[in-house]
N, C-alpha and C positions, 0 to 999 in steps of 0.2 A: 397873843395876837402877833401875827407876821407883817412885817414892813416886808412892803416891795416896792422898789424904785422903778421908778417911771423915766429915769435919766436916758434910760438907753435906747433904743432908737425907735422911734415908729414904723412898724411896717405893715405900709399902707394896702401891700397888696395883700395883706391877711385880712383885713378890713373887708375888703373885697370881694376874695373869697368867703367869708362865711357868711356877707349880704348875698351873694350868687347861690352858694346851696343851700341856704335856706331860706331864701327868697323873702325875709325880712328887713327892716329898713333899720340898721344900727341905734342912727343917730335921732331917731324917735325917742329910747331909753333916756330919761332924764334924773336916772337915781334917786325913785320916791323911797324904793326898798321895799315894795311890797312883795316881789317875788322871795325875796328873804323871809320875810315872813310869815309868809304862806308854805314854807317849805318843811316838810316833817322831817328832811336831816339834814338841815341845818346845822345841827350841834356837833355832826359828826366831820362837818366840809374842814378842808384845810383853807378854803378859799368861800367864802358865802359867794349865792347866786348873784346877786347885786353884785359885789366888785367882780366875778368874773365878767358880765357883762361893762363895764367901767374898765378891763383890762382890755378886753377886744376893740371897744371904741380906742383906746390908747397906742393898740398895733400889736400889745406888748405875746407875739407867737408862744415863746418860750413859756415864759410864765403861766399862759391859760393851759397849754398842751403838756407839762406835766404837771397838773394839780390831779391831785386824788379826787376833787370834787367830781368832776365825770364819773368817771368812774362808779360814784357813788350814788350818783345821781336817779331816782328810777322812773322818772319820766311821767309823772303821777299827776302831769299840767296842773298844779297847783299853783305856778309863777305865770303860768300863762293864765290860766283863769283870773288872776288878780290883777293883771298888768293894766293899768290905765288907758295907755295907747295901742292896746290889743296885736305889741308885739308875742309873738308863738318862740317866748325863751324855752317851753323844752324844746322845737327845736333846734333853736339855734343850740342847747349843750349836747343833745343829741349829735350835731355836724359837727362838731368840736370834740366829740366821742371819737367819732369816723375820721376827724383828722390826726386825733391822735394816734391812732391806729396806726394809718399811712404811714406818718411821721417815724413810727417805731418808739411812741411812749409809750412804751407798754407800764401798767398801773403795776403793783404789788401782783407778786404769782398768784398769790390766791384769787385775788378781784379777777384777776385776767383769766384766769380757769374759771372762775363762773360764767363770766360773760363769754368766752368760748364755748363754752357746755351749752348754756343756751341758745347761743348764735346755731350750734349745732343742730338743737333741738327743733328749733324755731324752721331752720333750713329742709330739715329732712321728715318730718312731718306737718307742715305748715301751720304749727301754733306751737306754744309750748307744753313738753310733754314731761311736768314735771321729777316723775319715777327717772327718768331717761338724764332729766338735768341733774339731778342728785348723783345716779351712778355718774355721770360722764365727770364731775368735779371731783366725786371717791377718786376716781383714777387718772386724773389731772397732777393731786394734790396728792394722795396717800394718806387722806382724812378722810378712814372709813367710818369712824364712831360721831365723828365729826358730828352732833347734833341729832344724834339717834334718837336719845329720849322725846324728841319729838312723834315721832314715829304713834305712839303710842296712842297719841292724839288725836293724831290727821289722819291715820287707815280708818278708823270707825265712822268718823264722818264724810268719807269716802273723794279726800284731800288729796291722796297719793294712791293712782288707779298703776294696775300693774300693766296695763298696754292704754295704747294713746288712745285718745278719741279720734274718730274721723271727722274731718271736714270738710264741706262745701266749697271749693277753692283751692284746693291743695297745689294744683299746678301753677296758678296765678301765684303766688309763694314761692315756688320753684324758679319761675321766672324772675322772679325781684330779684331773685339771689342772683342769678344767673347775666343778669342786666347789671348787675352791683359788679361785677366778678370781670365781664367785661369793660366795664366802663376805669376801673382800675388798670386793666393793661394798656388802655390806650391812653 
């Protein structure tokens, strides 16, 4: 278990920011811990849901913005389903995802090539198209075998389709990104 000090300084305006984008009220959290354990990776965080949210109330930028726990995160609202005072922690780690980003935290290269890959996916066919996100991490990473033996599995139950699906919306999608893409430059 990691200690992390809390000595160093609050900053309030992170505070702030992550109640403005994600339009959550912080100081609601009262660290019951059920988002922790309700959470299926858990075992893998360097930081559990619970103290990440206990860093953000504390100011503490640095520390929540390179935790692996983001990163790891997959947004499965299983901390928000549970949460007592029906704060929406995925997304509050979701905006703490996107600030890390800004920031230039970038996670572990591999973590960071998936989440690219599918960022990508996500962006240019409006859902994810998982054939598409598998090759786009192959050649992110140069982990072409990388988990082949699955393969064997998921074609027959027809898990990995070799062209996307369409869908209803695609442009509204196009847009999001596009509105994400501007709202960064300015």
């Amino acid at each position: 278990m990691n200690t992390i000090s809390l000595d160093a300084s609050h900053d309030a305006d992170f505070v702030r920011q992550v109640e403005a984008e994600s339009g959550q009220n912080l100081s609601l959290c009262y660290q019951c811990g059920n988002c922790t354990a309700g959470c299926p990776y858990t075992s893998f965080y360097d930081i559990p849901v619970s103290q990440i949210m206990r860093l953000v109330q504390a100011g503490q930028r640095d520390t929540v913005l390179s935790c692996k726990s983001l990163w790891l995160c997959a947004t499965c609202e299983s901390c928000t389903t549970r949460c007592p005072n029906n704060i929406d922690v995925a997304r509050i780690m979701d905006v703490l995802r996107h600030m890390a980003r800004r920031a230039g935290h970038a996670p572990e290269p591999a973590i960071k090539a998936f989440w690219d890959s599918f960022l990508d996916s996500v962006k240019k066919h409006g859902r994810v198209f998982e054939m598409g996100v598998v090759a786009g991490y192959m050649l992110k990473t140069g982990r072409v075998l990388t988990d082949a033996d699955l393969a064997k599995d998921m074609l027959p139950k027809g898990k990995l389709s070799f062209r996307p699906h369409p869908i209803v919306g695609r442009q509204s999608v196009i847009e999001i990104f596009k509105r994400y893409h501007e709202e960064r430059k300015s």
